[in-house]
C-alpha positions in Angstrom: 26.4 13.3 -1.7 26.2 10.0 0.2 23.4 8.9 1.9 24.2 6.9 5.7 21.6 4.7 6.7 20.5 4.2 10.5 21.2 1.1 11.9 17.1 0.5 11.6 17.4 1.2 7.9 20.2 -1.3 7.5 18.8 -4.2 9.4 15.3 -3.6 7.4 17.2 -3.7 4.1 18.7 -6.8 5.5 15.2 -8.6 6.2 13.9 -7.2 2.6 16.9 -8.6 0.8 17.1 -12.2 2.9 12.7 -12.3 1.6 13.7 -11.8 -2.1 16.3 -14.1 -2.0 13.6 -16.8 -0.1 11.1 -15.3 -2.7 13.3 -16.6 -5.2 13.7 -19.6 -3.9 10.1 -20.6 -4.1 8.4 -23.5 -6.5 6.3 -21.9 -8.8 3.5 -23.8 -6.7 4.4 -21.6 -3.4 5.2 -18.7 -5.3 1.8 -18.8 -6.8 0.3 -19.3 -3.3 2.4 -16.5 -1.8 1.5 -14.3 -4.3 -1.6 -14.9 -3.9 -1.9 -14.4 0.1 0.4 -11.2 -0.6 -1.9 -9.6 -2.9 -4.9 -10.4 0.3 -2.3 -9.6 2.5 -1.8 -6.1 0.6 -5.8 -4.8 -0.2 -5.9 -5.3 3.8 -3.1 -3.3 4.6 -4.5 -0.5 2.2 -8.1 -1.0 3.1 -7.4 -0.1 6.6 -5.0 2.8 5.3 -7.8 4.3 3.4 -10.1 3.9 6.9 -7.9 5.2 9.2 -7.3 8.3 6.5 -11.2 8.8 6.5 -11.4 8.4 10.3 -8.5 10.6 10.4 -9.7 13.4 8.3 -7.1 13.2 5.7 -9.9 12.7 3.0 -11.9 15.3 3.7 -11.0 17.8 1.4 -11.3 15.7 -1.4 -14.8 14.5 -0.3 -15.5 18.0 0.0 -14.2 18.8 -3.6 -16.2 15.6 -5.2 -19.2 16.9 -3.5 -18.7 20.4 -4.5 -17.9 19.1 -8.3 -21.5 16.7 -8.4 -23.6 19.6 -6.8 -21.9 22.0 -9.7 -23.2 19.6 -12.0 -20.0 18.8 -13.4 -20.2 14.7 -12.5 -21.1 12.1 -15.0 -22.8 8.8 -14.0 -20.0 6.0 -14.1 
């Protein structure tokens, strides 16, 4: 079954495919420095992913479960 892409979709895969080809293009130097603001770049983006899930309420079950778990006794010290 084919799959059409939106025009959104196609221009994003465009973007995406021109930064791995500039990606590729790096001196081991600047790939070593992009990598390393990426991997910054990245615990950012899910740091405030993980916030706005705990703000949100989407972690409140598990919470809930942990807690549930430790009161039953059934938690071990790490």
């Amino acid at each position: 079954m084919a799959r059409y892409h939106s025009i959104k979709e196609v221009n994003a895969m465009s973007e995406v495919e021109q930064l791995e080809k500039r990606v590729q293009g790096l001196s081991p130097g600047e790939l070593a420095a992009f990598r390393a603001w990426f991997i910054e770049f990245d615990a950012r983006v899910w740091d405030e992913q993980i916030e706005a899930d705990l703000k949100g309420g989407k972690l409140d079950g598990l919470i809930a479960e942990g807690l549930a778990e430790y009161k039953a006794g059934k938690a071990r010290e790490l």
